[in-house]
PALO-584130 format. One record per residue: x, y, z of N, C-alpha, C, O in turn. Coordinates in steps of 0.05 Angstrom, whole numbers, plus 5000, padded with zeros to 4 digits. Each point is the difference from the previous one (the first is absolute). Layout:
N
XYZXYZXYZXYZ;...
//
This chain:
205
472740414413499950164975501449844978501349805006;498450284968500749874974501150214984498350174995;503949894996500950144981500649874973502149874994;496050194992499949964967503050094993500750205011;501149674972502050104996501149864974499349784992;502650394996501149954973503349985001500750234998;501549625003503050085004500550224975499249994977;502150185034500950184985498150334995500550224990;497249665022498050275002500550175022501849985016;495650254981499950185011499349855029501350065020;497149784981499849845035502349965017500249925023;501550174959501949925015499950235033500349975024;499150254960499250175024498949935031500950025023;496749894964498149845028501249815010499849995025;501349874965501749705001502050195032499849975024;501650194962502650105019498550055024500349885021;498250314975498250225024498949765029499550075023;500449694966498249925006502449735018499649895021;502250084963503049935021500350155023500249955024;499950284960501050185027498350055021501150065021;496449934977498550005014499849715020499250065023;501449664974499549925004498049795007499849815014;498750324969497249884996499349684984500149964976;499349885042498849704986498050114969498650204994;502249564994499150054972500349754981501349835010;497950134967500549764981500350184969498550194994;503549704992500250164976499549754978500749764999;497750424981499149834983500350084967498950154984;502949665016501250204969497649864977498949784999;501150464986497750064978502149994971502250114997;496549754987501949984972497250164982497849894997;502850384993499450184994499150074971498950194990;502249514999499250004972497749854997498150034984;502449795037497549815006497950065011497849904993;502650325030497750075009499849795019497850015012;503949784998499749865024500849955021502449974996;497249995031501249955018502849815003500949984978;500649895039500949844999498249755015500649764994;497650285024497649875006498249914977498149855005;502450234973498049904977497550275003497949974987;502550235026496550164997500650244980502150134997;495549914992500350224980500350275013498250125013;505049974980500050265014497950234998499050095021;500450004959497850144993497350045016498650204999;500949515020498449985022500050095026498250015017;504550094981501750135022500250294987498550195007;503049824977500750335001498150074962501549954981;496450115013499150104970502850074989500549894979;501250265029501350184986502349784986501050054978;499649745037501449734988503250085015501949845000;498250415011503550035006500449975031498450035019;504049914980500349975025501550335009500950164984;498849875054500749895007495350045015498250164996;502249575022497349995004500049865036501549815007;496950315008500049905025498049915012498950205009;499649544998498149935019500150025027501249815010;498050345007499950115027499049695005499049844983;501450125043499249865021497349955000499449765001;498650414997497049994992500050004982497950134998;503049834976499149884974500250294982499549994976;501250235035500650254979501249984985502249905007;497650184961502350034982501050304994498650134985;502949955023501450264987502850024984502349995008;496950044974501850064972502050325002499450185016;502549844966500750364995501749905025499149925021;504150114971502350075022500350125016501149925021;498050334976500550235022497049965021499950125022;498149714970497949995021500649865018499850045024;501749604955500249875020503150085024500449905022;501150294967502150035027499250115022500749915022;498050284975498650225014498849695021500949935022;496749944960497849875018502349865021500050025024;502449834957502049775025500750285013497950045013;503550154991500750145019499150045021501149985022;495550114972497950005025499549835016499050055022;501749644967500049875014502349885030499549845018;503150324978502049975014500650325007502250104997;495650055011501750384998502250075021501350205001;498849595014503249985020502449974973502350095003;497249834982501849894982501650264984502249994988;495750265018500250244985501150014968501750154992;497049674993500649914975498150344985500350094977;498749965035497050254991500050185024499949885022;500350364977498750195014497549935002498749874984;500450235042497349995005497450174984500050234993;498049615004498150084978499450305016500050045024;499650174956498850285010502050165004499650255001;503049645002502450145002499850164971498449984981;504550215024501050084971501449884997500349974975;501549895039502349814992498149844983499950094977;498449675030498249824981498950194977499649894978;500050345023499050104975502950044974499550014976;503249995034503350084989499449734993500349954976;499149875036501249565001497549944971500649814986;497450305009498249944986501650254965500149914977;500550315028501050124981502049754984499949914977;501850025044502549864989498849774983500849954977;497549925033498549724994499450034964500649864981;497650485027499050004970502550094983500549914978;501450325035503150014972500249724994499349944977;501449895037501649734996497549874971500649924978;497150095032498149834984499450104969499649884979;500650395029499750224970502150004978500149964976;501450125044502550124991502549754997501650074983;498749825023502449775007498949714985500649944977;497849915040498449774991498550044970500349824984;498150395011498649924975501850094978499849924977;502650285033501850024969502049724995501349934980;498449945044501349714995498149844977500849914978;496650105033498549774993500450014963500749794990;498950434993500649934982501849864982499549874980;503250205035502049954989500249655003501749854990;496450085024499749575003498749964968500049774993;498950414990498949894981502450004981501850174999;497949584984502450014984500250094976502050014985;495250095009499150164976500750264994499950114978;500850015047500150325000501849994984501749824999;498250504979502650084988502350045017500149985025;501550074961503550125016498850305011499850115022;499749964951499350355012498949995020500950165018;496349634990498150095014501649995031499650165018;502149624982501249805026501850255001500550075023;500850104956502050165015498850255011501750155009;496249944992498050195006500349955024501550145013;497049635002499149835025501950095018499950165019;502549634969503050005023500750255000501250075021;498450214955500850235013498350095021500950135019;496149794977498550205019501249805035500350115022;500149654972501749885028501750135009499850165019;502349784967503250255004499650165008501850085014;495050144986500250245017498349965020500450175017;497549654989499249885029502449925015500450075024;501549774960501949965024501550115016500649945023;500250314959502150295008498150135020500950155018;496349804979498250195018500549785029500250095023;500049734974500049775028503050015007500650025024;501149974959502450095017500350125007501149945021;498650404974499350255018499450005025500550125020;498449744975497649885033501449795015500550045024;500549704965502049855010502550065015501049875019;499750354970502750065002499850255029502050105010;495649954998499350155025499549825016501650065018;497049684991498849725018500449774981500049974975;500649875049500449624991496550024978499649924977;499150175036496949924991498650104986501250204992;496549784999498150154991498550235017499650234995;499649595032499250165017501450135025498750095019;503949894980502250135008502349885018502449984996;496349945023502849785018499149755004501349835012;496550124978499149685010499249904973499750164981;499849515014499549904974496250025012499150005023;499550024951497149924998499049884978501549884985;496450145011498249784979501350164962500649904978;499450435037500150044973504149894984501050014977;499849935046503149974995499449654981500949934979;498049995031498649664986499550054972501149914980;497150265023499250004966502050134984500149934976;501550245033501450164982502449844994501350054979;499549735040502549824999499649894974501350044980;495649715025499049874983500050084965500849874981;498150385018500150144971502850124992500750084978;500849935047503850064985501149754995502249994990;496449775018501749784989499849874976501049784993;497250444989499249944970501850114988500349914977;501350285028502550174992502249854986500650074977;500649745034501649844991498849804977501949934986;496149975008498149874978500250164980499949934977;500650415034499450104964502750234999500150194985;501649765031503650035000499950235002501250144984;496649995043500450265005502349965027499449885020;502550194977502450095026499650175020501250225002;497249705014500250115030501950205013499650195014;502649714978503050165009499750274993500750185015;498149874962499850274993499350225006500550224992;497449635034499050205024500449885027498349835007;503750235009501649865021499349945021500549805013;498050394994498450025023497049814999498849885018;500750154952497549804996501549725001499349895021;502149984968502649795003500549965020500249765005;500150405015500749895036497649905009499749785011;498250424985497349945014499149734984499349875020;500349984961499049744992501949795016499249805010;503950314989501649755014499649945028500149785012;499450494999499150025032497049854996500249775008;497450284983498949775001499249804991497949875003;503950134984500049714985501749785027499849755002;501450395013501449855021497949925018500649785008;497350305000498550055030498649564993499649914977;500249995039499949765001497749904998499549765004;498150494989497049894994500249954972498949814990;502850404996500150044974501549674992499049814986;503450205025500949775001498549614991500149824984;499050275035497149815008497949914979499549784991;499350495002497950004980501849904973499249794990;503150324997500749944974500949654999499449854981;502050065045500849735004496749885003500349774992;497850265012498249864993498150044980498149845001;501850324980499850094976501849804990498849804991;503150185007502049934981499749694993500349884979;498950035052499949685002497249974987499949844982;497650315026496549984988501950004957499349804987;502350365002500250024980501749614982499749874979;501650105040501449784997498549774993500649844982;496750155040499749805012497249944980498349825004;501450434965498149954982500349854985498249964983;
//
């Protein structure tokens, strides 16, 4: 497999999932202004949409959209119990979380990367954050997890989009239990893994 990837993005998700899983793979960082590989190929040939995070299956599949591709790595290791099993209600709770995180969390980030936005507009944003987060600490502050005693795919993505927090000097501490839960996995040694090689793919541009 090939994971299309950006340092500092949302891939970082798949990137983790896909540690932990253990799964052989090659990561291939995409410079996003360019539209190119680091292989020289036009990303766009790969994913239309131009973003990462983007995955080539083993047979030549491309699937794009974060929460598809964790789900798809999960199925591939379901000893790994990264996902409830498909048809469950648990997988139907693991798919709710996927879309809060993507709706609700991730796209009120995404604006605030433009450097054009007004003050007003940016302070709108980080309030409607401030109260996603109080809603996740609620929840935090009952289980280590999202999905209650064990880490899963959706704990990946949600790590990944709280580590934009500190970029725009939102303080974590403020909700404690949300604050324990990023340090708890920010510790686990896939996470580890993926950012130390992120970090080096960023260096090494």
């Amino acid at each position: 497999m090939k994971l299309y990837f950006a340092p500092g993005a949302c891939s970082l998700s798949p990137h983790i999932v896909l540690r932990e899983l253990g799964l052989p793979f090659d990561l291939v960082k995409v410079d996003l202004g360019a539209k190119k590989t680091s292989d020289g190929d036009d990303f766009k040939t790969i994913s239309p949409h131009g973003y990462v995070p983007a995955l080539k299956t083993d047979d030549g599949h491309v699937l794009t959209e974060g929460p598809a591709l964790v789900q798809y790595l999960a199925d591939r290791k379901p000893e790994a119990k990264l996902a409830p099993a498909n048809g469950t209600f648990a997988r139907y709770q693991l798919q709710e979380w996927l879309n809060f995180i993507s709706t609700e969390i991730h796209k009120t980030f995404s604006p605030l990367f433009n450097s054009a936005m007004p003050d007003a507009a940016r302070e709108i944003y980080v309030a409607k954050l401030k109260q996603r987060f109080a809603e996740l600490n609620a929840v935090l502050a009952k289980q280590d997890f999202l999905m209650g005693a064990h880490f899963s795919v959706a704990d990946a993505y949600l790590y990944t989009v709280l580590r934009w927090s500190a970029h725009f000097k939102i303080d974590m501490n403020a909700w404690p239990a949300l604050a324990k839960y990023f340090a708890r996995v920010d510790a686990r040694p896939a996470v580890k893994a993926a950012l130390a090689a992120e970090d080096a793919a960023k260096k090494a541009a």
